[in-house]
Each structure stands twice: as structure tokens, then as C-alpha cells.
N, C-alpha and C positions, 0 to 999 in steps of 0.2 A: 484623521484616519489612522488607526494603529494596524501595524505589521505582526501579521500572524508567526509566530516564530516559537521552533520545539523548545520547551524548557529543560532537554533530557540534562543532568550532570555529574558528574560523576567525583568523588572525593579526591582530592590529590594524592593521598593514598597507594587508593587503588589506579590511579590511572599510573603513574609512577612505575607497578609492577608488574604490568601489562608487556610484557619482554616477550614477545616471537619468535620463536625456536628459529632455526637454521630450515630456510627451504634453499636448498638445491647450497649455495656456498654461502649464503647471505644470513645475519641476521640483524630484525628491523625491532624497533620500538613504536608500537600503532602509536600515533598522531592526534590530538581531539577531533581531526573532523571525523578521524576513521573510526575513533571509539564511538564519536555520537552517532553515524550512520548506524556499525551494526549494534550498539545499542538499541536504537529504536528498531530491527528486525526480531523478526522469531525464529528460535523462542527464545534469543535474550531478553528481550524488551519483557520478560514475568522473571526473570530472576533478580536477585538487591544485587547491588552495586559492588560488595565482597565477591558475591559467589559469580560476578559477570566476569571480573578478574580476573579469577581462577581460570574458568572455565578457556578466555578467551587467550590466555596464555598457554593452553593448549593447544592452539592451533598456529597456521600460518598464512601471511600473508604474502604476495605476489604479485608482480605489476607485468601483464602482459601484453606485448604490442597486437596489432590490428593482426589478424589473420591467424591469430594462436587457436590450437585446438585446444579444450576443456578436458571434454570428456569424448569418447565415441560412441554412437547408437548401440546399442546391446552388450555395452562391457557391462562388466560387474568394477563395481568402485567401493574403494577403503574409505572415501575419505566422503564428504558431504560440503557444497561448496555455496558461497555467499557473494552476489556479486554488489559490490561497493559502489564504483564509478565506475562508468561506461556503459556500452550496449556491446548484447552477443547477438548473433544470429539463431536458433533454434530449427536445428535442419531435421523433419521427422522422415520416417521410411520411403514416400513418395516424394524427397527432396524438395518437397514444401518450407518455404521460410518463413520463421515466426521470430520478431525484434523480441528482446526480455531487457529492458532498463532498471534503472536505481527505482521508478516506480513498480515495478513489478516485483522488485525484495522488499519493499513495504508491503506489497500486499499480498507475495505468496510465502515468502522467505525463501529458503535453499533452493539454488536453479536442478529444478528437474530431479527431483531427491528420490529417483526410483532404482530399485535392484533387479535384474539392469537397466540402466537406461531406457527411456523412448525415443530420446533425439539426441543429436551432437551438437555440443554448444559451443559458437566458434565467435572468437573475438570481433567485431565489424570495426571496434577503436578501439584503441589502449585502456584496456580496464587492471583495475584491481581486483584481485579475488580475494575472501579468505575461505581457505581450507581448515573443516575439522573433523578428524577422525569420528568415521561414522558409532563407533563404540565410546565416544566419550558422549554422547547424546542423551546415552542411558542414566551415563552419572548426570547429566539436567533433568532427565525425571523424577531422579531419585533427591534430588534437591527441588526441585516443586514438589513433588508428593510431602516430603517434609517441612517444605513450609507451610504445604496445606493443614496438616497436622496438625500443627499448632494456632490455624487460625480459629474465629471463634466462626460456627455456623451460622454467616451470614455473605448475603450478598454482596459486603461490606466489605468482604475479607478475601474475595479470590483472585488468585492471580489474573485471572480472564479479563476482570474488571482493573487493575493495574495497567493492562496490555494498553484495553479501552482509553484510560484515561490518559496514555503519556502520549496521545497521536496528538499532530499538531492540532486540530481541528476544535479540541479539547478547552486551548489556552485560553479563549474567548469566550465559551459557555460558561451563563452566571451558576452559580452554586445552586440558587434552586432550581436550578433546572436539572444539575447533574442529583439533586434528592430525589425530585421528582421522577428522573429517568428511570432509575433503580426499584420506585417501588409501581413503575407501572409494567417494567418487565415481565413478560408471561416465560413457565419452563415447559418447553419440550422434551419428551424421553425419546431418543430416535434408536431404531436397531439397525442392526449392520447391513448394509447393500436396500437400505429404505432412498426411496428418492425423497428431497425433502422440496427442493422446486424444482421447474418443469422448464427449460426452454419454448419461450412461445408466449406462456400463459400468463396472464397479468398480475404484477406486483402486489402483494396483501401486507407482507413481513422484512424488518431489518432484522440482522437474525444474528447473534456473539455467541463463539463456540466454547462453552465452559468445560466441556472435558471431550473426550473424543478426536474422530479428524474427518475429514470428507475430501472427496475429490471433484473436481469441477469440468464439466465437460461439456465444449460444443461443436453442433453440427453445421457444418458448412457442405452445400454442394451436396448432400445426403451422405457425408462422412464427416465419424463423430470421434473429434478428437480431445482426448486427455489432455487439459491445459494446467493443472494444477491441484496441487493437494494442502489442506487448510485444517491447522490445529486450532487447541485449545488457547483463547486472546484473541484470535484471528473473527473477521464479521464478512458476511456477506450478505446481497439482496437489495442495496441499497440504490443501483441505479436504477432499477423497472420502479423505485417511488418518487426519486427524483427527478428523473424523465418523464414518467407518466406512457412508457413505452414497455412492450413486452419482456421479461425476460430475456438477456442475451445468453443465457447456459442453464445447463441443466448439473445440479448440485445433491450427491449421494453419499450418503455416509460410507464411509469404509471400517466404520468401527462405531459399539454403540456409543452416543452420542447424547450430552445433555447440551440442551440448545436455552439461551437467552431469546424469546422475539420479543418485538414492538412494531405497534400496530402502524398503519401507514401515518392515520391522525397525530399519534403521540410522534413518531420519528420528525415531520413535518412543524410541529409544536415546539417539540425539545428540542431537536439538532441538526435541522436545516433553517429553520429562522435566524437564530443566533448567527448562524456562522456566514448566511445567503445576504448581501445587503446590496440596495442600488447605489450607483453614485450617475449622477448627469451631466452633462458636458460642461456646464457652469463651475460644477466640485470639481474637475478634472484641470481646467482652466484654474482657476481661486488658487490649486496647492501645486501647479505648478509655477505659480505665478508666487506665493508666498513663502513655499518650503523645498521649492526646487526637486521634487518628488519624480523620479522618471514612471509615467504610465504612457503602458500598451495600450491600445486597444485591440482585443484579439477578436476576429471574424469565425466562428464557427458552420462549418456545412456541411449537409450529408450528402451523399455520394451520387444522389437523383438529381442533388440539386446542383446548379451551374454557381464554379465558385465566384464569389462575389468583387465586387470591384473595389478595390484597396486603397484608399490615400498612403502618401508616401512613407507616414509613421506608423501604419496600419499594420497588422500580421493577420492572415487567413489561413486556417489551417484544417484539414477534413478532420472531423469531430472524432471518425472513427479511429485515426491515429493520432489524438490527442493525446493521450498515453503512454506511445512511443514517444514524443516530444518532449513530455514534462522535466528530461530531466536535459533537457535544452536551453530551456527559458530559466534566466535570470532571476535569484529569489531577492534580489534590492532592488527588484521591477515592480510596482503595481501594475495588474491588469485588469482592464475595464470589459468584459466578456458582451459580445453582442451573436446574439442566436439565431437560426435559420429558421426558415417558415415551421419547423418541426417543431411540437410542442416542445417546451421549456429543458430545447438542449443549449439553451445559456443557462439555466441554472448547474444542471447534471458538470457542464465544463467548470464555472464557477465552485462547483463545489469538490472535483475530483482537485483542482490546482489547489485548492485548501486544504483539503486530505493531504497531498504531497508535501505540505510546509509552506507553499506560495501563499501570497495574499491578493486575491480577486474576487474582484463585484460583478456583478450585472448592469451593462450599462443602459441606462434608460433609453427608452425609445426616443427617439426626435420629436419634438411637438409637433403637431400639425396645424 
């Protein structure tokens, strides 16, 4: 069994001049794990390795204890913020708490990047942030528009596909697959304030944002909250095909939008095969037994369901805060995913800990 693991790297170079101004009396020199965190964020994760530099050398970094305020609900903010390591709390107007982890800046980027605010982002554990002036954003536009520029007109050449390619999920997929991915991709023209999926409705498309941005929004309780907004690099749609369960949001463009999709067949083909694999209690036994390999077994259940009964090396966790967890569990863990009566929510688990950089399988049923 090989361990999934980002390939992000960055020249000694540039990692070298990566120098953090002064926040508050301090000044830090980012770290590799910090550069390779928000490296793989957006919208670093489409700039080269020079221009990540630069850019990132504009800003600043910040280590805050539990209980730190961020931002507060309805300010107006300079700056535009990245959270590294830890979890915040997401407090919105009706004092509702929403967790945002290290997995939720891989998949949304900048916490809560609106003017002003919708929520107050408050520390729940000592996180690191980085801060960057929300005007230096523009000059990252202005450096992907110019690298667009000069790419040749293909699907070959855009940043979107860069973003795609440097997630962990990636390192594993053989090469023809990622030929094959590219040329079965269908394009969308989408225009402003278009809904493009529907909370509810069932799964058709995985869907990469080649230019434009959209904001993602769900309804709980019949109120319909803004959770996030999603540029170009960025993909959504992907759990309603690996679940084989309804949409959990409802996803609108806030700017016209050219959209990459793939169909549910080809996403299942191309880039949930590769990366979804079983292992059975005998492979789990054999490599801990040969290679001294620590594996979980993780217990997934949904919220109807009564959680399940655990052996002592066992971890069970409700599926629907999986999420909030991920950036919990150990990535020198193998885990072995076993799923509740709900259709193939060991795979959707299995495959978001891979997205996050984890390495997990699906563990085989018990014989009978």
C-alpha cells in the first residue's frame, strides 16, 4: 500500500525570501509546512513558485490562542485572511456555530472573504492565520491573467487545471486517465446570479471553475445560509456522485462563469476508481504484521442512525462532521473506512480523507 502524499515544492530560492513583515512587533520567516499549507490554498495553489513568493511576502502571519477574535460580523476588513492550522468557530447573526478547519481552506480558501462580513470568526484552538491585504489580490489577478496570456489555447494550459492537478488526490491517478479526463471535460457558459445545482436534486455533474466565482449556499431548518464562495481552480459537486445522495447545497454563480463538468460515468471511471480502493482485514493484519503500518479503522454514521459499537482500536465518527475532524486524524495513519447502512457513505468518507491528503480505503465487509 502506498501513502497518498501532496507533491506541492517549492525552489530553495524562493522559499528562502519568503520573509513576513512585522504583525503587531514580530517578524517570522513561513516554515515549509506553512509554505506548503497555503501553497496548496487558493488562489496560491495557480500562481508559479516565483510569483507565490512574492506575493506571500506580502502578507503576514500570526499565531493565535483559543478564544481570539478574527474578524467581527458586519465590519468592513483590509485585509483577507487564511486559516493554516486549527479550527475557528463561525458565529452568524442568529448566533449559530459553524467549525471552519485546515479542511475547509482547501476547499474554500480565505475564511469568510466578504465585505462586510456575515460572521465572526473566533478561534475554538490556537490557530495560525495568514493575513493579506485585500488589495494585493488584484496584483494575483493581474499575474494569472498574464500568465493566461501567454498560455497556448488549450485546456492544457490553464491555471484551473494546475489548481486540479496539484491536490493530493492527483498523485495516484495514472496519466491516462488524467489525458483522458481533459478530453472528456464538457464547457459550461454560466451568467451571473444562474443557479447552477439545486440543494435536493440529484447528482448529474463534477464541475472545475475555469474562470469566474460562485457562492455556495445551504438551507437548514428553512433558513438559507451563505457558506462559501468559490473561484477559478476551485471544483464542486462531487459528493451527490459519490454518495449517490441528494445534493447537500445549493451553488450560484456570482459572476459569469466558465465551468469545466464531467459526467457522473466518466468522474467514477477517471477519479474515483483510482484513488477509492478496498483493503480486508487479512491486508490490514499482513502490513501490520510486515511493515508495522498504524491503521484506523474509522466507523461512519449518520445521524438517524444509532452509533455503532466500537472495538478498542476502533474510531466512530458521525459522517456529517467528518469534515470538522479531518484535520484531527493523523496523516502517518492508514485508515480503513467502514460505512453505515446509507448508501456508499464509506466511499464519499474514503474519498474526502484523500482529497484532504490522508490515505484511506474502504474496508471490506466481513464474510459471511
Amino acid at each position: 500500500m502506498q501513502c497518498k502524499r501532496s507533491s506541492l515544492r517549492l525552489d530553495d530560492r524562493d522559499r528562502a525570501t519568503i520573509l513576513i513583515p512585522p504583525f503587531g512587533h514580530e517578524q517570522r520567516i513561513m516554515d515549509d509546512s506553512q509554505l506548503r499549507i497555503l501553497k496548496g490554498l487558493s488562489p496560491f495553489s495557480a500562481l508559479s513558485d516565483t510569483d507565490f513568493a512574492k506575493i506571500a511576502a506580502r502578507g503576514a502571519i500570526k499565531h493565535q490562542p483559543a478564544g481570539a477574535l478574527i474578524f467581527k460580523r458586519f465590519s468592513n476588513d483590509a485585509d483577507s485572511h487564511w486559516l493554516l492550522t486549527g479550527r475557528l468557530n463561525l458565529v452568524n447573526d442568529a448566533f449559530e456555530n459553524r467549525a471552519f478547519t485546515e479542511s475547509d481552506s482547501q476547499t474554500y480558501g480565505a475564511v469568510d472573504d466578504f465585505q462586510p462580513h456575515t460572521v465572526s470568526a473566533v478561534c475554538e484552538e490556537p490557530c495560525a492565520i495568514f493575513t493579506l491585504p485585500k488589495a494585493v489580490q488584484s496584483e494575483i489577478e493581474a499575474l494569472l491573467e498574464a500568465a493566461a496570456s501567454t498560455a497556448e489555447d488549450s485546456l492544457f494550459t490553464g491555471n484551473w487545471m494546475e489548481r486540479l492537478l496539484s491536490t493530493p488526490l492527483f498523485e495516484f491517478i495514472p496519466p491516462t486517465n488524467i489525458q483522458a479526463l481533459f478530453k472528456r471535460f464538457k464547457t459550461r457558459q454560466v451568467a451571473s446570479g444562474e443557479i447552477i445545482i439545486k440543494q435536493g436534486e440529484p447528482g448529474d455533474y463534477f464541475y472545475m471553475i475555469k474562470s469566474g466565482s460562485v457562492s455556495v449556499h445551504v438551507e437548514i431548518n428553512g433558513k438559507v445560509n451563505q457558506v462559501a464562495k468559490l473561484s477559478a481552480g476551485q471544483s464542486f459537486g462531487q459528493d451527490a456522485l459519490v454518495s449517490d445522495l441528494p445534493r447537500n447545497a445549493t451553488v450560484m454563480a456570482t459572476a459569469p462563469c466558465e465551468l469545466a463538468m464531467l459526467t457522473e460515468p466518466d468522474f467514477e471511471d477517471l477519479l474515483l476508481s483510482p484513488v477509492i480502493e478496498v483493503i480486508t482485514p487479512a491486508e490490514i493484519e499482513e502490513s501490520v504484521r510486515v511493515h508495522g503500518t498504524p491503521i484506523q479503522i474509522l466507523n461512519l454514521y449518520q445521524p438517524d442512525e444509532v452509533q455503532p459499537e466500537t472495538a478498542d482500536d476502533e474510531l466512530a465518527i458521525p459522517f456529517m462532521a467528518l469534515r470538522n475532524h479531518l484535520h484531527e486524524l493523523s496523516k502517518d495513519t492508514i485508515y480503513a473506512v467502514r460505512g453505515p447502512g446509507s448508501p456508499k457513505i464509506n466511499h464519499l468518507g474514503a474519498y474526502l480523507l484523500n482529497e484532504a491528503g490522508h490515505t484511506a480505503y474502504i474496508l471490506a465487509a466481513d464474510p459471511t
